[in-house]
N, CA, C and O atoms as a DFTB+ gen file, in Angstrom:
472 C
 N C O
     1  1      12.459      15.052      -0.043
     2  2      12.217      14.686      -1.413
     3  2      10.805      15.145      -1.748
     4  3       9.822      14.818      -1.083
     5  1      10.764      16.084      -3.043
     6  2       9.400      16.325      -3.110
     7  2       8.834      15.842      -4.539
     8  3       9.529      15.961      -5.548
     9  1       7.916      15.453      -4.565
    10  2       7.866      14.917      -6.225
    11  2       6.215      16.177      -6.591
    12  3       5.765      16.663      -5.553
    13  1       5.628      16.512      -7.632
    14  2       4.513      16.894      -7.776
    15  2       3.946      16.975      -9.317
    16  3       4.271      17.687     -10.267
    17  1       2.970      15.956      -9.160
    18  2       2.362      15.209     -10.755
    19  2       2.935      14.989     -11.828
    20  3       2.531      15.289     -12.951
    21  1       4.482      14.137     -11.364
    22  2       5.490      13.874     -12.121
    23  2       5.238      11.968     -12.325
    24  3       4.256      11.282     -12.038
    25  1       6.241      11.675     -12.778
    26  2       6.045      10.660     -12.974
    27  2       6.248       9.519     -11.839
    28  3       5.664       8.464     -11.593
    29  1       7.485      10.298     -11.183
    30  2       7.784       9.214     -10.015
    31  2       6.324       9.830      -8.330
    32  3       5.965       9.548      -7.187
    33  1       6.176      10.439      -9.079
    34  2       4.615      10.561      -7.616
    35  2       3.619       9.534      -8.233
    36  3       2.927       8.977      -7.382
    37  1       3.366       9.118      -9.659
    38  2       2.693       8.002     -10.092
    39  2       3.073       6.600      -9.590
    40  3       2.345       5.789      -9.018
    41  1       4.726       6.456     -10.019
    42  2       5.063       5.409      -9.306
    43  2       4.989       5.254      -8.337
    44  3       4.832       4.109      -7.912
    45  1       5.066       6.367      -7.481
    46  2       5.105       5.986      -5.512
    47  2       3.369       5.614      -5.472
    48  3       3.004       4.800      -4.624
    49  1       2.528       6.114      -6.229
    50  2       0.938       6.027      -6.024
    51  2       0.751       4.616      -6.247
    52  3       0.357       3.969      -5.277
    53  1       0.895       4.188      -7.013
    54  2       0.943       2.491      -7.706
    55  2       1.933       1.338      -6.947
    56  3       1.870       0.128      -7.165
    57  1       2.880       2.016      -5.986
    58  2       3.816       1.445      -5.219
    59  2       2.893       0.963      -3.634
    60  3       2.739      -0.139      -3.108
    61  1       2.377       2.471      -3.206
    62  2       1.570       2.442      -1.926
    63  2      -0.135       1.269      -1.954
    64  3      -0.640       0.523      -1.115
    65  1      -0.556       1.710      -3.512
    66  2      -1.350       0.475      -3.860
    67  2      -1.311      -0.756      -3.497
    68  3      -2.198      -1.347      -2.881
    69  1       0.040      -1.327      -3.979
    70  2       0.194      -2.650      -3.466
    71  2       0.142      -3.185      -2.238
    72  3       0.845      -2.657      -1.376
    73  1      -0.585      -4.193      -1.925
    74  2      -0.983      -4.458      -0.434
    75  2       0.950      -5.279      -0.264
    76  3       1.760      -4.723       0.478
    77  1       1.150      -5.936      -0.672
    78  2       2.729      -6.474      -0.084
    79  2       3.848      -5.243       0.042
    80  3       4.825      -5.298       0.790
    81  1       3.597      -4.381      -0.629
    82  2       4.578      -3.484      -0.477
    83  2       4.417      -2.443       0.735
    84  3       5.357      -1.999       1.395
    85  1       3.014      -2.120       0.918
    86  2       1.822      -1.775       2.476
    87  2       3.013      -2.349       3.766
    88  3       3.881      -1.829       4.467
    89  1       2.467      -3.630       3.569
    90  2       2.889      -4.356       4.587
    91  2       4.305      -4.818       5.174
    92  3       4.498      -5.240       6.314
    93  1       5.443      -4.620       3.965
    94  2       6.489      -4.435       3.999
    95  2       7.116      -3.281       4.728
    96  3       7.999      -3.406       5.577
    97  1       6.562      -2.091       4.307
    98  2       6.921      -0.835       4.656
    99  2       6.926      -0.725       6.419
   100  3       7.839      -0.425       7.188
   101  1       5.612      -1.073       6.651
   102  2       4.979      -0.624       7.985
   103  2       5.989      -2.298       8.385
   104  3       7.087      -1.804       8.641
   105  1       6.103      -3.257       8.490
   106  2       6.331      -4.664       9.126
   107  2       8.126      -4.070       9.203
   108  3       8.762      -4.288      10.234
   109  1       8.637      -3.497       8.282
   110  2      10.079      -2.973       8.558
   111  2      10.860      -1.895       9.443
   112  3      11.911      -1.283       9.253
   113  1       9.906      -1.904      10.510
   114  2       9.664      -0.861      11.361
   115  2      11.562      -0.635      11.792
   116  3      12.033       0.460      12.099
   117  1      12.479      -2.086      11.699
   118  2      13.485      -2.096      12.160
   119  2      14.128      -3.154      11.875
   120  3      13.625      -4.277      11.896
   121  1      15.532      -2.850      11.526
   122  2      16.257      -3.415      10.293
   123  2      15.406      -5.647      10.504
   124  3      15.266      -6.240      11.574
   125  1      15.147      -6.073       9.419
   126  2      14.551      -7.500       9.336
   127  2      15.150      -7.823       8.085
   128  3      15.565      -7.072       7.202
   129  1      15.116      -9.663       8.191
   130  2      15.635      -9.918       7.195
   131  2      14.401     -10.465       6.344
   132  3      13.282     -10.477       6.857
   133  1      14.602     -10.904       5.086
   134  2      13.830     -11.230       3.924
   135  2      13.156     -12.241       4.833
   136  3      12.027     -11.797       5.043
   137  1      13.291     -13.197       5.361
   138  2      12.582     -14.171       5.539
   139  2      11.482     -14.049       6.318
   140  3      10.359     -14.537       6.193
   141  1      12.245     -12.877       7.663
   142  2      11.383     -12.809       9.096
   143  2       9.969     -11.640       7.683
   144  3       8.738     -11.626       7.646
   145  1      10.651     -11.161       7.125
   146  2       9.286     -10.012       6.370
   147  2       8.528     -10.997       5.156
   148  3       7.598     -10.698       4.407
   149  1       9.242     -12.186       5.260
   150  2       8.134     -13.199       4.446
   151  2       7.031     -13.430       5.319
   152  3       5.896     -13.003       5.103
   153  1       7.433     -14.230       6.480
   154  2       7.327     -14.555       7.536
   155  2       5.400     -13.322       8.132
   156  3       4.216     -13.654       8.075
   157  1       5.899     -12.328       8.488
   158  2       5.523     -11.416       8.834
   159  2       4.225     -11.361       7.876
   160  3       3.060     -11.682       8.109
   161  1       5.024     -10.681       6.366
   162  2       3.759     -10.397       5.908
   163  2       2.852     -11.462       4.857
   164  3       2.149     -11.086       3.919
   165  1       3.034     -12.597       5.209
   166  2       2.562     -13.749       4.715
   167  2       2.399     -13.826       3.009
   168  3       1.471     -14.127       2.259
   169  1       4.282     -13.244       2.752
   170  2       4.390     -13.492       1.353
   171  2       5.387     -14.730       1.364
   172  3       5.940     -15.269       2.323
   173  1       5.470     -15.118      -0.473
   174  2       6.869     -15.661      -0.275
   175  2       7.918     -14.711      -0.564
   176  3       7.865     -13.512      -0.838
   177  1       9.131     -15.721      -0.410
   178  2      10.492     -14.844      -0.645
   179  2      10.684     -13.933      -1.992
   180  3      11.220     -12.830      -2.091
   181  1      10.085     -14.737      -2.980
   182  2      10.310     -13.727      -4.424
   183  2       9.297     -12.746      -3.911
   184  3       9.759     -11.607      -3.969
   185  1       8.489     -12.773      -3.591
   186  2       7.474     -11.565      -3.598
   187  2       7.857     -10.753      -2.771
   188  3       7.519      -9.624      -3.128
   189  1       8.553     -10.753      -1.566
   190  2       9.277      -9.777      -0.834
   191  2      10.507      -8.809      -1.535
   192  3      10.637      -7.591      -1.410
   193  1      11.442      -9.843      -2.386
   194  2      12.679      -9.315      -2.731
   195  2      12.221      -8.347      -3.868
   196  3      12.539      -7.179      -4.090
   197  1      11.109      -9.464      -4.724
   198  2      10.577      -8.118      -5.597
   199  2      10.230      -6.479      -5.389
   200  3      10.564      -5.464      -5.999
   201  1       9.323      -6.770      -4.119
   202  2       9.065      -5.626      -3.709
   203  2       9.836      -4.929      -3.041
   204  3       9.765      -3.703      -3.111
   205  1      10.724      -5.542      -2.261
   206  2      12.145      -4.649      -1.781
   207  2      12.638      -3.686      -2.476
   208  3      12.867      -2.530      -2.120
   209  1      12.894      -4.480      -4.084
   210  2      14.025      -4.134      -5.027
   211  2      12.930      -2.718      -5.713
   212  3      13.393      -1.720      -6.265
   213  1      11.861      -2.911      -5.550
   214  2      11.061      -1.321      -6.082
   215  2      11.016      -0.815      -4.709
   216  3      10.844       0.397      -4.829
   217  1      11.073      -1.077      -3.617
   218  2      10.840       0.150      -2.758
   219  2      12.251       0.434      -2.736
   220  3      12.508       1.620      -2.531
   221  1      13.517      -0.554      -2.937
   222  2      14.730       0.545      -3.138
   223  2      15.158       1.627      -4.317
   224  3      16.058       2.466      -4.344
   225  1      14.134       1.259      -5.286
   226  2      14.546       1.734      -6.164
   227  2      13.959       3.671      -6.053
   228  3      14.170       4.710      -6.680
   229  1      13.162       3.227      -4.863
   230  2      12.875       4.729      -4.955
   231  2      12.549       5.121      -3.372
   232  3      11.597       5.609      -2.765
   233  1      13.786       4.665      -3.070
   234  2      14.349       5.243      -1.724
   235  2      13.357       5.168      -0.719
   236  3      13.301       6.166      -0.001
   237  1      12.769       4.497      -0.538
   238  2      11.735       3.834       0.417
   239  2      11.923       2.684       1.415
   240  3      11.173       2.474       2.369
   241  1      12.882       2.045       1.128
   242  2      13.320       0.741       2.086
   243  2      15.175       1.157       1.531
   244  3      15.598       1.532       0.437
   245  1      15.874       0.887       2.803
   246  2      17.455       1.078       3.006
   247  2      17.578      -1.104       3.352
   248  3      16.905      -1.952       3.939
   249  1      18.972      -1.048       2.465
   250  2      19.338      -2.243       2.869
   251  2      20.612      -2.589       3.718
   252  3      21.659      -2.169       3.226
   253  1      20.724      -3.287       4.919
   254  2      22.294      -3.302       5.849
   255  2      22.284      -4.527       5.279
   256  3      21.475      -5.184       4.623
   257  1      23.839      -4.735       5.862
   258  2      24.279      -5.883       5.376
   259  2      25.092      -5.986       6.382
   260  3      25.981      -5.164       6.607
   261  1      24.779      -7.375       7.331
   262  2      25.653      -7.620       8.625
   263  2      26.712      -8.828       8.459
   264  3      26.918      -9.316       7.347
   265  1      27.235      -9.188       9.374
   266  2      27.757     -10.372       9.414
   267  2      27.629     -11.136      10.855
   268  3      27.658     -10.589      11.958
   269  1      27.485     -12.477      10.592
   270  2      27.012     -12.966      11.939
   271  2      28.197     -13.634      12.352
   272  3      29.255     -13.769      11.738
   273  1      27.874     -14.020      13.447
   274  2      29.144     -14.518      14.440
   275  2      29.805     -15.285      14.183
   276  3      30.858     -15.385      14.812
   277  1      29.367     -16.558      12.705
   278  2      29.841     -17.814      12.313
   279  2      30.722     -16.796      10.820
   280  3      31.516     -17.373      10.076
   281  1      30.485     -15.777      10.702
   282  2      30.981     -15.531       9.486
   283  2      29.814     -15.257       8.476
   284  3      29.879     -14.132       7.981
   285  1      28.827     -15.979       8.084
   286  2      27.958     -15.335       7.355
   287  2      27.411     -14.061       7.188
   288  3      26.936     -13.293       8.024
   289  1      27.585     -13.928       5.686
   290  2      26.932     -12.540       5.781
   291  2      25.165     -12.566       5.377
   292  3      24.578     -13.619       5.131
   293  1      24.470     -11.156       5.369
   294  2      22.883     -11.376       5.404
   295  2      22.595      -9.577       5.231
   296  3      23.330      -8.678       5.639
   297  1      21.702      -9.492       4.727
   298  2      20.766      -8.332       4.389
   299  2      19.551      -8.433       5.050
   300  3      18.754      -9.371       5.089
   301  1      19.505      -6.813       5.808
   302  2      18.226      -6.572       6.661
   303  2      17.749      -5.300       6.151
   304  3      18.554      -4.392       5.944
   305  1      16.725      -5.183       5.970
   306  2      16.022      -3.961       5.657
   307  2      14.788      -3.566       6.045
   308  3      13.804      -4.242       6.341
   309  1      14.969      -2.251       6.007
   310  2      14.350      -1.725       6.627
   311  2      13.849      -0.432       6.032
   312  3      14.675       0.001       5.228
   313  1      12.531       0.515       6.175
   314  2      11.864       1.493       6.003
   315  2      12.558       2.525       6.365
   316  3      13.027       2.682       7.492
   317  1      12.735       3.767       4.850
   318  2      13.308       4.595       5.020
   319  2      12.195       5.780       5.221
   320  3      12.672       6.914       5.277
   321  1      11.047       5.685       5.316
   322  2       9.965       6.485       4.583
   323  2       9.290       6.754       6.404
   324  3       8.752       5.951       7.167
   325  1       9.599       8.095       6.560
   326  2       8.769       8.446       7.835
   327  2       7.363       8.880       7.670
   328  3       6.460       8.215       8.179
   329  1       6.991      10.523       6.631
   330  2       6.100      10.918       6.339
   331  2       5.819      11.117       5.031
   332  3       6.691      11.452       4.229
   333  1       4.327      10.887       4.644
   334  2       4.335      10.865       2.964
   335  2       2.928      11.754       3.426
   336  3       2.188      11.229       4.259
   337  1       2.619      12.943       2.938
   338  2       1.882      13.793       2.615
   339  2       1.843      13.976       1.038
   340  3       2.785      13.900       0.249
   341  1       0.169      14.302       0.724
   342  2      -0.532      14.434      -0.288
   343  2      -1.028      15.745      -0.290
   344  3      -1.565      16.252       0.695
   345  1      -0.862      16.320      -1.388
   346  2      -2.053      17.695      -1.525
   347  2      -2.866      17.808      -2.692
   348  3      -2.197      18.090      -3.686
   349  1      -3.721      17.719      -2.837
   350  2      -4.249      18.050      -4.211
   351  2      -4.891      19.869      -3.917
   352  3      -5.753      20.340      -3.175
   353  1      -4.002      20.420      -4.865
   354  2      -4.080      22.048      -5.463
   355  2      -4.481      22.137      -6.701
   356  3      -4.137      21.254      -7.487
   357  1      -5.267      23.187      -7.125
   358  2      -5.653      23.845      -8.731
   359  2      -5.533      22.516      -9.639
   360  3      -4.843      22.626     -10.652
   361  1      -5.987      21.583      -9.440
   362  2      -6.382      19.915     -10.077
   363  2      -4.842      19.595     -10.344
   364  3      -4.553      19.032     -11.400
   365  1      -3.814      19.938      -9.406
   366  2      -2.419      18.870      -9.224
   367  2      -2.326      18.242      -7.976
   368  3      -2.759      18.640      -6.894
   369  1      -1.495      16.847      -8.341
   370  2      -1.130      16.343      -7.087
   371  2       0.427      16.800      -6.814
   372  3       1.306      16.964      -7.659
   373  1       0.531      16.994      -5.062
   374  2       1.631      17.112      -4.799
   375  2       1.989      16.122      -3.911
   376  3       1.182      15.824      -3.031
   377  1       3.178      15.488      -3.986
   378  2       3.572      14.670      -3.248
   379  2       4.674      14.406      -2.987
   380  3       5.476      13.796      -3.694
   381  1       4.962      15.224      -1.020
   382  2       5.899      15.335      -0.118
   383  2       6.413      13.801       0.434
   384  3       5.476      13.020       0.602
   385  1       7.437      13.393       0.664
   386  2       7.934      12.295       1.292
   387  2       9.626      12.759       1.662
   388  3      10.634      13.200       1.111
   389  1       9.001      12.210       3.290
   390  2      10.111      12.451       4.386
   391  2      10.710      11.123       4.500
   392  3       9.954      10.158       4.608
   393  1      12.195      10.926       4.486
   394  2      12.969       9.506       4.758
   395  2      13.713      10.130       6.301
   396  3      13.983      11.285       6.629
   397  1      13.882       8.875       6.998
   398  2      14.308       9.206       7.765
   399  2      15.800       9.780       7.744
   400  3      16.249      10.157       8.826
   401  1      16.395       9.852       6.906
   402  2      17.903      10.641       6.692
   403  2      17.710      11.779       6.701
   404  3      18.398      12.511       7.411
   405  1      16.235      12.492       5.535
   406  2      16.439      13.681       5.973
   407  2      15.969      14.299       6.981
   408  3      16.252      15.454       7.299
   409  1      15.001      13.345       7.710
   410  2      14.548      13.844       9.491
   411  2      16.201      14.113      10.611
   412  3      16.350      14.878      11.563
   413  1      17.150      13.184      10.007
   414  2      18.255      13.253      11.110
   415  2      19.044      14.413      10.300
   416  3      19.588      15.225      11.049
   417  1      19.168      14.588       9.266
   418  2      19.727      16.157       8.398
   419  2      18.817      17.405       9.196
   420  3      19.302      18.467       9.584
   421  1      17.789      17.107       9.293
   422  2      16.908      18.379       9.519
   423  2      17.107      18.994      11.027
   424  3      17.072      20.154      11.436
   425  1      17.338      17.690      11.709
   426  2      17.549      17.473      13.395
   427  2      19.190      18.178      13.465
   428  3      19.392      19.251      14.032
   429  1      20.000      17.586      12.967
   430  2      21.366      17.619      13.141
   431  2      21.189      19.152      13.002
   432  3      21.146      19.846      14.018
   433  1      21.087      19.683      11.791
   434  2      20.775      21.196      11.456
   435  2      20.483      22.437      12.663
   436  3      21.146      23.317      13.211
   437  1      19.356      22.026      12.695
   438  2      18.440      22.591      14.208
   439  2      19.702      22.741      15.330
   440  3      20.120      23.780      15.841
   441  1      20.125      21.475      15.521
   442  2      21.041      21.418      17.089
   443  2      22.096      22.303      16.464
   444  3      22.527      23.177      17.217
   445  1      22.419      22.275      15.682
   446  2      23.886      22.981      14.900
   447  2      23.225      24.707      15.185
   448  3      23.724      25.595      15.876
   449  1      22.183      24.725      14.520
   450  2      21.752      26.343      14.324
   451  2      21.277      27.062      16.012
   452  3      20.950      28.225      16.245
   453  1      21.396      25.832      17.043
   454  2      20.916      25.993      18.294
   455  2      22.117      26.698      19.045
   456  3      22.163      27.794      19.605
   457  1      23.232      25.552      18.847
   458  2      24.879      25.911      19.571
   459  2      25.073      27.244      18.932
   460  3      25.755      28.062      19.550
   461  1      24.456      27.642      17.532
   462  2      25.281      28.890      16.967
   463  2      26.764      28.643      16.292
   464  3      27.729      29.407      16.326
   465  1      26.627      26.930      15.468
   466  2      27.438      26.378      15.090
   467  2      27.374      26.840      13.245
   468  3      26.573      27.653      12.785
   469  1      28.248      26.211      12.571
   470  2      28.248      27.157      10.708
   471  2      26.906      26.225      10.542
   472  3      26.255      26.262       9.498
């Protein structure tokens, strides 16, 4: 995904700003639920889901949805965002961001173009 001095590279700039959304990102290292990332990053629950619901909105946090052994179901989420590179060129910003889907697209690719597969 590449964005460059558009509007949604503003939003991701004003997104990374936020210290709860910081701490969300990096604390979601692997799928967690709302509470343990309350928990974690010493918010409450609205302030997590809030910030969830903007880092999903721009593909930055992925949400599962399990079911536990009694039957309940529950949402864990987790960080989709591997690498976020910045460039500033000829007075623009550019701004690269790697999710981990397209690290396993890029991987899968490679092994495919390795075998001498289509």
């Amino acid at each position: 995904m590449q964005h460059g001095g558009t509007a949604d590279s503003v939003d991701i700039f004003q997104i990374l700003a936020d210290e709860y959304a910081r701490k969300i990102l990096l604390a979601a290292d692997r799928p967690k639920t709302a509470k343990t990332l309350s928990e974690e990053c010493d918010a409450s629950l609205t302030t997590i889901y809030r910030r969830v619901s903007t880092l999903q909105e721009h593909d930055l946090v992925e949400e599962h949805h399990t079911v536990d052994s009694d039957g309940s179901h529950r949402s864990e989420f987790e960080t989709s965002l591997e690498e976020l590179h910045v460039e500033i060129s000829d007075g623009q910003l550019s701004l690269t961001i790697e999710t981990r889907d397209e690290l396993a697209d890029n991987f899968t690719s490679l092994w495919s173009d390795l075998r001498g597969g289509d």
